[in-house]
C-alpha positions in Angstrom: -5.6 6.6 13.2 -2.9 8.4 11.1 0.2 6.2 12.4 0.5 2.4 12.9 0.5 1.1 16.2 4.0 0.3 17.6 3.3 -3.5 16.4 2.6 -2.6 13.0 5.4 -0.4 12.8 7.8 -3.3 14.5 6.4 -5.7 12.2 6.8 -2.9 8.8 10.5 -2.5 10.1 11.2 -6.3 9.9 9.8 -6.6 6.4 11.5 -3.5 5.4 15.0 -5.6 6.7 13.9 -8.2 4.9 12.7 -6.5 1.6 16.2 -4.8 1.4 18.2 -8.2 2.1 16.1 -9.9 -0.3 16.9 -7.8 -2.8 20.6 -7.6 -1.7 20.6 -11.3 -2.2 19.1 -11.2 -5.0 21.3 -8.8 -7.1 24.1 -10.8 -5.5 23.5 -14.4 -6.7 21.1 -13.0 -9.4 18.3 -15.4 -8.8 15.3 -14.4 -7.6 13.6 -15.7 -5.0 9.9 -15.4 -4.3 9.4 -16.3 -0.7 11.2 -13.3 0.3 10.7 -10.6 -2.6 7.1 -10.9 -1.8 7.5 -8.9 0.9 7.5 -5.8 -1.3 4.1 -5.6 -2.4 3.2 -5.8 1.4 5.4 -3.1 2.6 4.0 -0.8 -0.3 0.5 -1.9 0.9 1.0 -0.8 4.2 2.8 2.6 3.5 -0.1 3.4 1.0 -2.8 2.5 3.6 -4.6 0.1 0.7 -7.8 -1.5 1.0 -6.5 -5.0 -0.4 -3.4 -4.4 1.7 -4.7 -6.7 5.0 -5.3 -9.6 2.5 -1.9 -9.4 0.9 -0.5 -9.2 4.5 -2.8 -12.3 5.8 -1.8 -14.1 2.2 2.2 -13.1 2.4 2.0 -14.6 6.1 -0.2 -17.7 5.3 2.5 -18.3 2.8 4.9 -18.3 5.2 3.3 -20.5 7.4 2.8 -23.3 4.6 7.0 -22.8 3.8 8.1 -23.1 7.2 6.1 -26.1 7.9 7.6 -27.4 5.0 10.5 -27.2 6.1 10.0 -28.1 9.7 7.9 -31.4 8.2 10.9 -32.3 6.2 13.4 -32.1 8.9 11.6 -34.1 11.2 11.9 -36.6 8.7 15.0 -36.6 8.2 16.1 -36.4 11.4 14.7 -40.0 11.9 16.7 -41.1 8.7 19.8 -39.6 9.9 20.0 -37.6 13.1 23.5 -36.5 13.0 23.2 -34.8 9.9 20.2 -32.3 10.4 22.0 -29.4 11.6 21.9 -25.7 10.6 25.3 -24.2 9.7 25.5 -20.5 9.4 28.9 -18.5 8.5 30.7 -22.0 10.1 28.7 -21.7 13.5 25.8 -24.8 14.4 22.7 -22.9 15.6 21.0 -25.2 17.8 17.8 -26.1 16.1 15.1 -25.8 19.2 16.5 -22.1 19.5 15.5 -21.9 15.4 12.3 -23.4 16.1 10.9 -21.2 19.0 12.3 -18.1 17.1 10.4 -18.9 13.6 7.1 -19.7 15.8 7.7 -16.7 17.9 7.7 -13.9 14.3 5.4 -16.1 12.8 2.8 -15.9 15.7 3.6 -12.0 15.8 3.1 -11.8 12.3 -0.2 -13.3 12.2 -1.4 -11.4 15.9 -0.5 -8.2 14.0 -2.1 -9.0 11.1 -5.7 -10.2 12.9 -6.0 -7.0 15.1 -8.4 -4.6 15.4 -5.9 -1.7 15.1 -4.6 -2.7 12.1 -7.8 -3.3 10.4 -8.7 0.2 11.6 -5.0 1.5 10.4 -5.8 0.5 6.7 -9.9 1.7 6.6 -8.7 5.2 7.3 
């Protein structure tokens, strides 16, 4: 198999978006952040085609996983302390939160499908 399937290539395209606004963000603010600068060494895993590049991928999204339910776990919480103010604010717009929650399990669930397939375990023996 010479080219990623069209999920792999969907989900090397996101963390390419992602790699560039991390780094975007953090030349802006000039703090780097981790959770979304680790990206890199997966996108350069997957364009080389590397052996260690699956466990990176599984390790990057289990990573993830454990940040968002952080998150998630924390809100919960405080949305029983003090419902009215757990909201998400972006650019002066509320985003409604079950709309948040369905699209961070929705790429989170793609991201780990992707990563667990048979394709893409063939993609990076080859």
């Amino acid at each position: 198999m010479k080219r990623p399937t069209l999920a792999l290539s969907l989900l090397i395209a996101l963390y390419l978006v992602i790699a560039v606004i991390a780094l975007w963000r953090t030349i802006d603010t000039q703090a780097m952040d981790l959770f979304s600068l680790g990206v890199i060494p997966v996108l350069i895993g997957l364009y080389l085609r590397a052996s260690w590049a699956g466990v990176v991928l599984k390790v990057y999204i289990a990573i993830q996983t454990l940040g968002f339910t952080a998150l998630a776990t924390t809100g919960i919480i405080a949305y029983q302390i003090t419902p009215e103010d757990v909201k998400v604010v972006f650019n002066g717009q509320e985003l409604p939160l079950p709309l948040i929650a369905v699209l961070v399990v929705s790429l989170l669930a793609f991201q780990w499908w992707v990563a667990f397939t048979a394709s893409t375990k063939r993609y990076l023996s080859e």
